[in-house]
N, C-alpha and C positions, 0 to 999 in steps of 0.2 A: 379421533378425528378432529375435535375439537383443538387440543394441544396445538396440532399442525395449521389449522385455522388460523388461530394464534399468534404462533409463528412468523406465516407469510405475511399474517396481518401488520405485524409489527415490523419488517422489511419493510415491506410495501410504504410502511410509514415511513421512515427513516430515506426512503430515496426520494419522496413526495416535501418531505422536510429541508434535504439536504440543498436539494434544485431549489424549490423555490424562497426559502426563509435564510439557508445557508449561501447561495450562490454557486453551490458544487463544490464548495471549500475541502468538506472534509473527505469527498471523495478523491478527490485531486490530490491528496494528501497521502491517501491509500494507493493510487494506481504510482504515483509518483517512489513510494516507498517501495511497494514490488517490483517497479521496473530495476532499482538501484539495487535491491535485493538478488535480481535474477541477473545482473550484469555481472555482478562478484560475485556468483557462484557461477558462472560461465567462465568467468576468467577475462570479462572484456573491464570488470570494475578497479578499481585500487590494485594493484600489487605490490608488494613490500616484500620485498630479498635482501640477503645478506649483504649483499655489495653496497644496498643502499645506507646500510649502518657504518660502514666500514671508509667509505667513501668522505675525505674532506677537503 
C-alpha cells in the first residue's frame, strides 16, 4: 500500500510543481505532443505519398 502512496504522492507533486513553479509548461508540452500524435495516426496529420516525391 505504501509503494502506491508513493506513487500518487509523487504525481500529485509533479502537477502541483508543474502549475505553479512551471507555469503548466511541461504539461502543455505533453497534451500538445498527444494531440499531434493522435492526429497522424487518425490520418488528419502529415501525409506523405508517392506523388508528393515524384512531383516537380
Amino acid at each position: 500500500m505504501r509503494p502506491i502512496l508513493l506513487i500518487v504522492a509523487a504525481v500529485a507533486a509533479f502537477f502541483v510543481w508543474d502549475r505553479l513553479a512551471n507555469d503548466g509548461r511541461l504539461l502543455a508540452g505533453i497534451e500538445s505532443s498527444w494531440t499531434q500524435a493522435t492526429d497522424f495516426a487518425s490520418g488528419n496529420g502529415i501525409q506523405i505519398t508517392l506523388h508528393d516525391f515524384t512531383e516537380r
